[in-house]
C-alpha positions in Angstrom: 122.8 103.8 108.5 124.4 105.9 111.3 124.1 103.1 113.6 126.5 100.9 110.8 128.8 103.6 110.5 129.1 104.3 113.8 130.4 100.5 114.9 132.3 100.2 111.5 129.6 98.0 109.9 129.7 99.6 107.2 131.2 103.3 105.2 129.3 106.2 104.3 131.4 108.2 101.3 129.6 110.9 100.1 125.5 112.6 100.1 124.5 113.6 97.1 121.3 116.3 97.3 119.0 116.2 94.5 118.5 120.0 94.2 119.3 123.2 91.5 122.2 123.4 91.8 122.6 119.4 93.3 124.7 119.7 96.5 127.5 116.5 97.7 128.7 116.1 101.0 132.0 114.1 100.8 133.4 111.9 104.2 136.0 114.1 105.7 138.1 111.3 106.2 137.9 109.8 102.4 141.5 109.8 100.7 142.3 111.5 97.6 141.5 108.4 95.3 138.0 107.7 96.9 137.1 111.2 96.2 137.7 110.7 92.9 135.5 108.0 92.6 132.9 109.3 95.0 133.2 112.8 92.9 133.1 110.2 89.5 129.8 108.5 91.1 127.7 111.8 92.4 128.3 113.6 88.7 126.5 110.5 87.3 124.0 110.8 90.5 123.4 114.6 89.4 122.7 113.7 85.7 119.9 110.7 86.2 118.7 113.2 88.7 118.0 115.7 85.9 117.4 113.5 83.3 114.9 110.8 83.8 111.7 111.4 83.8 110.5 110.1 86.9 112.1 113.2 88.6 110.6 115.6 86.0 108.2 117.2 88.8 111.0 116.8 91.6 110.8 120.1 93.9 114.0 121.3 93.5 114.0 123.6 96.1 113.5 121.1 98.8 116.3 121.9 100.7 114.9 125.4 101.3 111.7 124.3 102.1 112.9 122.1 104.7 114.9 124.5 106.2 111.6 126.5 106.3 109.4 123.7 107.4 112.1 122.5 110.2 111.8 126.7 111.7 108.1 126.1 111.7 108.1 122.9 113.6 110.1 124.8 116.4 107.9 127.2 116.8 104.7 124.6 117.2 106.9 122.9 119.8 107.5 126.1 121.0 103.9 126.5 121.0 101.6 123.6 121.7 104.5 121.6 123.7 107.9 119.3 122.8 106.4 116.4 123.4 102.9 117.1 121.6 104.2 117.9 118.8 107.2 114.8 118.0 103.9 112.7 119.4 102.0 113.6 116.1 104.7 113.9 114.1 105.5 110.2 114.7 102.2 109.4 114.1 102.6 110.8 110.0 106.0 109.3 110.1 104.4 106.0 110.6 102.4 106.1 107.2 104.4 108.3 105.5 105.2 106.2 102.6 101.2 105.9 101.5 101.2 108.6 99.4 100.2 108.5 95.3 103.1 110.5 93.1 100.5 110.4 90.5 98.2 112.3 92.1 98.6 115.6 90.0 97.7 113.3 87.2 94.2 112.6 89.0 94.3 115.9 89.6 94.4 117.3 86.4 91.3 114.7 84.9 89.3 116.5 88.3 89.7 119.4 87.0 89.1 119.1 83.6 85.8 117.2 84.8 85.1 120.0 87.0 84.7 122.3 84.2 82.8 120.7 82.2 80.5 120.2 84.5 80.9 124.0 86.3 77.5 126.0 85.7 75.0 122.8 86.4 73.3 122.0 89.6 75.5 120.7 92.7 73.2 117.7 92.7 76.1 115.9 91.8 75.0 114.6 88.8 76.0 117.8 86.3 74.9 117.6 83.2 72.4 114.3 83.5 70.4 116.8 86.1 70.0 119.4 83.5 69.5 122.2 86.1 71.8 125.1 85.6 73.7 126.8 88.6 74.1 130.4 88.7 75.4 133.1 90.8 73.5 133.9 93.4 71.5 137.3 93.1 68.1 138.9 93.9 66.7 137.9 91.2 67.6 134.4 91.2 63.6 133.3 91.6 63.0 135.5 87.9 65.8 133.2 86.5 64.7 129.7 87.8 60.8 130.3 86.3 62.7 129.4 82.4 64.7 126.4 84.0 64.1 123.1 84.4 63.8 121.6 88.2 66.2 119.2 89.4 63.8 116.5 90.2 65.5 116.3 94.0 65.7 112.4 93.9 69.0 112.7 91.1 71.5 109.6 92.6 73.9 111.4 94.7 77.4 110.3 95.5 77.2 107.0 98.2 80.6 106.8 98.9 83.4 108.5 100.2 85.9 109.0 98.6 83.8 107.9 95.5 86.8 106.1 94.5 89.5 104.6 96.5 91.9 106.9 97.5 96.0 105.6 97.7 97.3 108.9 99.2 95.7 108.5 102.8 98.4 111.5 103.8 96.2 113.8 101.7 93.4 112.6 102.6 93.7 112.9 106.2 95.0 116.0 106.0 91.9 117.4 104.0 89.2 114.9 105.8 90.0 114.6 109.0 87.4 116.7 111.0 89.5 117.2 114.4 92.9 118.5 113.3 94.5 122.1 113.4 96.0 123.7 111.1 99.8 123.0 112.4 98.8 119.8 112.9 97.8 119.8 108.8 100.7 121.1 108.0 102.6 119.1 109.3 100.9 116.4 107.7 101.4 118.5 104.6 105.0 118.8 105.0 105.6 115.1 105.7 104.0 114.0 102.3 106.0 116.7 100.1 109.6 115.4 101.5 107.8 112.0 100.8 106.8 112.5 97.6 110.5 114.0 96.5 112.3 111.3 97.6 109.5 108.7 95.9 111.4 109.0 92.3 114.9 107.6 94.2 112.4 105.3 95.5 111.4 104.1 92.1 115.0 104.1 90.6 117.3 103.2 93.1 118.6 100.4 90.9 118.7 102.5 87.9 120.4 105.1 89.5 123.4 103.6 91.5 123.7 101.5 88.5 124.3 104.7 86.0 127.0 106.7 88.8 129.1 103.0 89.2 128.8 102.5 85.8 130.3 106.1 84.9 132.8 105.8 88.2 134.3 102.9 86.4 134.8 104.2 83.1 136.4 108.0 84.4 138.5 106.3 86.9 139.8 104.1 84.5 140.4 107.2 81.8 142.7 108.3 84.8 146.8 108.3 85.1 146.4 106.4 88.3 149.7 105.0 90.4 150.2 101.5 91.2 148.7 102.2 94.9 145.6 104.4 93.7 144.9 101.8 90.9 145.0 98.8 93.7 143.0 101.2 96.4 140.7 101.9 93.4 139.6 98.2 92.8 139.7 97.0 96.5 137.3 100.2 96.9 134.9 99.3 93.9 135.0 95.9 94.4 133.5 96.4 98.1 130.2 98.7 96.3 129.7 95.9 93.7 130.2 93.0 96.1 127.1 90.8 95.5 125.0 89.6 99.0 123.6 86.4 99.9 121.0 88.0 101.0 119.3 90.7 99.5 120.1 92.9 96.2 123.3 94.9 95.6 121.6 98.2 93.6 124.9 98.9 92.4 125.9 95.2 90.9 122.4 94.6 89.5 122.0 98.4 87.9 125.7 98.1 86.8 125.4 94.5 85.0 121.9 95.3 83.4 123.6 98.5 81.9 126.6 96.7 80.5 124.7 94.0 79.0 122.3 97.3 77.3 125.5 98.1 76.0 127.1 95.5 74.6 124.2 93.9 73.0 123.5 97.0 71.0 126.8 97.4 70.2 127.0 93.6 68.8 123.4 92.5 68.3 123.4 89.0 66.9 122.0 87.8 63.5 118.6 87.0 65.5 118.4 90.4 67.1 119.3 92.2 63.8 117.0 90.5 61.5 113.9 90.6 64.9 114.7 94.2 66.0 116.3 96.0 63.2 119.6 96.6 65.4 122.7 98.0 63.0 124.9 97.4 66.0 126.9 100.7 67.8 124.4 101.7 69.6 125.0 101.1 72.7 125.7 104.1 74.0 123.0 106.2 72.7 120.6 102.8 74.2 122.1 103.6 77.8 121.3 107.0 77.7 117.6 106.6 76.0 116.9 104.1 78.9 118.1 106.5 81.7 115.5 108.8 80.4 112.9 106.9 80.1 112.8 103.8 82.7 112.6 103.6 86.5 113.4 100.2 88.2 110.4 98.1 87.5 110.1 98.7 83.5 114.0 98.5 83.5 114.2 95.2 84.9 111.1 94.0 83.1 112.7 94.8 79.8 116.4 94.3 80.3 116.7 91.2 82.8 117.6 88.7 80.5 117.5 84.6 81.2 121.5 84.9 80.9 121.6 88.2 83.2 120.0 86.2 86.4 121.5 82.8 85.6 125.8 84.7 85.1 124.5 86.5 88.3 123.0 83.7 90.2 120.2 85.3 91.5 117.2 83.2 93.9 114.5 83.2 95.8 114.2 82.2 99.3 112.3 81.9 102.3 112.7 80.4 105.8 111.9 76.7 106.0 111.2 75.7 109.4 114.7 77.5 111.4 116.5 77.8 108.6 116.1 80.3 104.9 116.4 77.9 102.1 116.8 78.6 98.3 113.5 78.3 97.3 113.4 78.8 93.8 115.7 79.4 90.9 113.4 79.3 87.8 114.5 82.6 86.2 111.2 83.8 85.0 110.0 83.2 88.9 112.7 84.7 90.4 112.5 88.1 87.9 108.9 88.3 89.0 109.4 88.3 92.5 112.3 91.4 92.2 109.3 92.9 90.4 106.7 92.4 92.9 109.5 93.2 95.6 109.7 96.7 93.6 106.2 97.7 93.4 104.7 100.9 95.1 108.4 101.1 96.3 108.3 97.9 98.2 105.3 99.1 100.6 102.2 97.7 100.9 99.4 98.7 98.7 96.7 100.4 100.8 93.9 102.4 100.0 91.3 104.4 101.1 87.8 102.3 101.0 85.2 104.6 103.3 86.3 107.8 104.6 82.8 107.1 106.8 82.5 103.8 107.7 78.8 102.7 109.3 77.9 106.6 109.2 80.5 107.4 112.1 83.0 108.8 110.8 85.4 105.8 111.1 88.2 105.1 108.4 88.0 102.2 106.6 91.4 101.5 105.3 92.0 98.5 102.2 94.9 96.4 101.8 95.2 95.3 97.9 96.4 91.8 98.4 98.4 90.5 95.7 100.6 87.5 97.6 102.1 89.1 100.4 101.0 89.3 104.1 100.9 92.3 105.8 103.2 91.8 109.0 100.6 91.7 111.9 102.9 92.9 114.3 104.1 95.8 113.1 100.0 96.6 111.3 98.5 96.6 114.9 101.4 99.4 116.3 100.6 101.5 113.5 96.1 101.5 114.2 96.8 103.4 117.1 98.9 106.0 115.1 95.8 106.3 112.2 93.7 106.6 115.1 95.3 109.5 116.7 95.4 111.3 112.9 91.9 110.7 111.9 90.6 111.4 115.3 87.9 108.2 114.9 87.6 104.3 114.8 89.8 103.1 112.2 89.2 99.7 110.4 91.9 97.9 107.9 91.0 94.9 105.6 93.5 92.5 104.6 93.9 88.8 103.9 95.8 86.6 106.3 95.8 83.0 105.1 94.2 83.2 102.5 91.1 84.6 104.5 89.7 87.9 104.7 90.5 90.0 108.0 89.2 93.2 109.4 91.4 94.8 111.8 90.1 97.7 113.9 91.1 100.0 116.9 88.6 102.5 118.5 91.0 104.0 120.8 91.4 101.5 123.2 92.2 98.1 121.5 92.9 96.6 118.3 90.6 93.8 117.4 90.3 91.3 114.8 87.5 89.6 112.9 87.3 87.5 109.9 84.9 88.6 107.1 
């Protein structure tokens, strides 16, 4: 983004900080009707941000605990060495977006199943054992002559992690046998910036849909000149400008929301008699859908047929030298936006075996649904899991249709098929 900026490739208005209160830093060298809009835009950024759900466990003290975490980083360099410690840190850089924002969810059902199960043996098989666990005291051989005996051959737990585990931050940072505690928090600190900026990830098309959809209705509620009104449009214009090449957040978000609007403000005689829609309610839909939707679910429900065909959205892919249109079937090409939008757009990888062939190595899974991992950029990043997890690290993927394993035991990455 700098880079752009920096040879005119493209403007950078304002940064908006999703915080209490939420901060924006305008351009210095905006005019007076750009801020307008820019200010118009951020309010709207500052509402979705405290309104839709998805941001509903958003640390809003972020900006302090970066400031913190930044001080503590100095120090370590300080420390353990410059060039030590930026080496690490762009080791968790490297997989920083495999983390699971659900995992306080999983966390929660743990816990509940941890007490349920708290005051029976540590066999691991709770209440199926029978055995209950006490507190250890001298008379503990008294107590045990009135309980039953865990048989010693209960099924213990095979695998780990018992299930497979999305956030591989975490479970690095709590697995990994060789690391030190700044090197863990570092690791920690890495996944919690991660994990606040995951909701933007998950609503960016929501969300700069909502602020240009309220920059255009305030600026146009303004007593604007001749000049502002012309500087106004050529400036909106250029953030809605649709690309040839990839999707325009704000176009896409703003159109989908206008379309909300409208057709529950005038629902037709099909819609009214199917969905029970009095009409003049468009308003109150737009604001119901912030709340609840993030990008996937709002395209899924709100992309109509007529939305892709008015806005002539494809699919494409390179043909030989050239990227060719390569489909334009409306159902297709809504499906592959929504495949494009899943787990943020990053691959889906998991955590098989946190000790692979009873070494110690990490056995990593890609969840293939369609979509190649790129090979190039999979074999520079082994090296970086590697230097984390301290051990052999294997991945499992499918190139071609066939299964691969790729693995890198500190000095080369190799590949088999399986």
């Amino acid at each position: 983004m700098k880079t752009q900026y920096d040879y005119n490739l493209s403007r950078i208005y304002e940064m908006v900080i999703n915080s209490n209160p939420c901060y924006a830093f305008l351009l210095e060298g905006n005019s007076l009707v750009q801020n307008k809009l820019v200010i118009a835009h951020v309010l709207a950024h500052c509402d979705f941000f405290k309104n839709n759900v998805y941001f509903k466990h958003t640390n809003r003290n972020m900006v302090e605990s970066m400031a913190s975490a930044a001080e503590r980083f100095r120090g370590y360099e300080l420390k353990y060495g410059k060039d030590r410690v930026e080496a690490f840190l762009d080791a968790v850089i490297s997989i920083q977006e495999h983390v699971d924002p659900y995992h306080f969810i999983k966390a929660g059902r743990e816990k509940k199943k941890q007490e349920k199960e708290e005051g029976f043996c540590a066999c691991g098989q709770g209440r199926k054992c029978g055995k209950r666990h006490r507190e250890e005291t001298p008379y503990d051989d008294l107590w045990e002559l009135d309980e039953p005996k865990c048989a010693g051959h209960c099924e213990k737990p095979r695998k780990f992690p018992p299930e497979p585990e999305k956030d591989l931050l975490l479970f690095i940072m709590e697995h990994a046998r060789d690391l030190d505690d700044w090197q863990r928090d570092i690791i920690s600190v890495i996944r919690q910036e991660m994990l606040y900026f995951w909701p933007q990830l998950e609503t960016k098309i929501m969300n700069e849909g909502w602020a240009t959809y309220w920059h255009l209705r305030i600026m146009r509620e303004m007593d604007l000149t001749e000049a502002e009104a012309v500087e106004f449009a050529k400036m909106h214009a250029g953030v809605i400008q649709p690309s040839r090449v990839r999707l325009n957040p704000y176009h896409l978000g703003l159109k989908i929301f206008e379309d909300i609007e409208r057709r529950w403000n005038e629902p037709t005689g099909e819609e009214r008699k199917k969905y029970n829609r009095s009409g003049g309610e468009g308003r109150r839909k737009i604001f119901e859908v912030r709340e609840q939707e993030n990008d996937i679910s709002f395209l899924r429900n709100y992309l109509t047929k007529e939305l892709i065909e008015e806005m002539d959205l494809y699919l494409y892919k390179k043909m030989g030298y050239d990227w060719k249109v390569s489909d334009k079937d409306w159902e297709k090409v809504k499906d592959g936006i929504l495949s494009s939008l899943t787990n943020g757009g990053y691959p889906y990888i998991v955590v098989e075996d946190g000790d692979f062939n009873k070494r110690g190595d990490l056995y990593l899974k890609h969840c293939y649904e369609g979509l190649e991992l790129d090979v190039f950029y999979l074999e520079k990043t082994l090296p970086y899991v590697y230097r984390l997890w301290g051990r052999s690290v294997h991945l499992e993927t499918v190139i071609d249709n066939k299964k691969v394993l790729f693995s890198y035991n500190g000095e080369k990455v190799s590949k088999k098929f399986i």
